[in-house]
Steps between C-alpha positions, in 0.01 A plus 500: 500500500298245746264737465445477148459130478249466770204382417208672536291268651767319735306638817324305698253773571417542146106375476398680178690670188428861522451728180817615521684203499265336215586778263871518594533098389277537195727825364817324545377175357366773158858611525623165476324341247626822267779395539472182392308553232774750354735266595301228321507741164852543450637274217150329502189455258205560704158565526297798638274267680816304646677778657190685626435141672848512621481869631189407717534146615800574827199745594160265466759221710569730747157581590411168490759385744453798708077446538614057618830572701434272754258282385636173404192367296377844340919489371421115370156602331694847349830265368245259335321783321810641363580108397183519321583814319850396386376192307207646365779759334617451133879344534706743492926479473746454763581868517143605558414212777827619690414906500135387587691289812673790608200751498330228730774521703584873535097510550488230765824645704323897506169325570648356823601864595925454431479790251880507536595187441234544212687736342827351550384179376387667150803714440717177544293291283443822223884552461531090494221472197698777292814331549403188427314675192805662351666157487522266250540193694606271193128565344653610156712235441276208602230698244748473213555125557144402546358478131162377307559322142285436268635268201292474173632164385335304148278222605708228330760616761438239860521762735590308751869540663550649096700818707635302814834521392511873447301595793757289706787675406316885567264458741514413905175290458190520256134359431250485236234599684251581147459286176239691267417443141539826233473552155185215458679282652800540276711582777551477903595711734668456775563731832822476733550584847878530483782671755806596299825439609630793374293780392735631223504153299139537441496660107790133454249287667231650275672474162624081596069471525435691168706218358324194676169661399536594151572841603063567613382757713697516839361726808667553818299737760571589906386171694198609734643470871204409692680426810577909506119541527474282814 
């Protein structure tokens, strides 16, 4: 068991990486980033290009980190670069800048020659990211309270506080955040950022605005969650 978690570069007389060695760290750092990328697939819409990334990164890390071990400023110069590359990179969500993180790491542990503690370190974190996959974590029921509105109202109607009172009693909080004119300027609409207070009152809370706006068009979508995609 030591053994296994020795590194394979701990020794003192190690000057160079033989051939050996160098293909040994790149074939478990391929083996690793498989299995994050599978891991990465289950109960998740992805991309070809993504997971292929995925599947190769531990490996390009490791080789990196294996050709500067040692060399403080090479190590600077290499961190920098990959800086460069992450912000030249299209945003991407939460889910895909933590997998990315962990291929980086499994990558940067085999490249420093713990292949054991490389392995370990990806299991642990694989059978983490499917649990925490498989759980809801309160996501449904904050997505069912979290709504978008958009009231047609007639444009004798003053929009302004007109639906207060109702949104007061139904909702947690709520603002106009869009006034636009429809209908040649007949009509406004008006768009709603609201959080319900209880999901199953919405049709009630729709039918008490039909009556303050002369029964017009009414629309209520999914509110976009940005702060999911940071």
């Amino acid at each position: 068991m030591h053994n296994l978690f020795k590194g394979l570069f701990d020794s003192e007389y190690v000057t160079h990486i033989s051939v050996t060695d160098f293909l040994l760290c790149m074939g478990i750092s391929l083996v690793l980033g498989i299995i994050l990328a599978f891991a990465y697939m289950y109960r998740s819409r992805y991309t070809k290009s993504f997971v292929v990334t995925l599947a190769l990164l531990p490996t390009v890390v490791c080789v990196v980190i294996m050709l500067v071990n040692g060399n403080v400023g090479t190590g600077v110069a290499v961190a920098g670069a990959f800086s460069l590359v992450r912000f030249r990179s299209v945003p991407g969500s939460a889910k895909e800048i933590c997998t990315l993180f962990l291929a980086m790491g499994s990558g940067l542990i085999a490249g420093m020659g713990y292949l054991g503690f490389a392995v370990l370190f990806t299991l642990v974190m694989v059978v983490i990211f499917l649990l925490y996959s498989r759980l809801d974590l309160g996501t449904k029921k904050n997505e069912a309270l979290y709504k978008t509105m958009t009231i047609t109202i007639p444009e004798d109607l003053d929009y302004t506080g007109v639906f207060d009172e109702i949104f007061a009693e139904y909702t947690s909080s709520c603002s106009l955040i869009r006034v636009k004119t429809t209908n040649m300027g007949s009509m406004y609409r008006l768009t709603y950022n609201v959080v319900l207070r209880d999901s199953s009152k919405e049709k009630e809370m729709i039918d008490k605005l039909r009556c303050r706006n002369g029964n017009l068009e009414i629309s209520v979508s999914q509110q976009e969650n940005i702060v999911a995609e940071l």
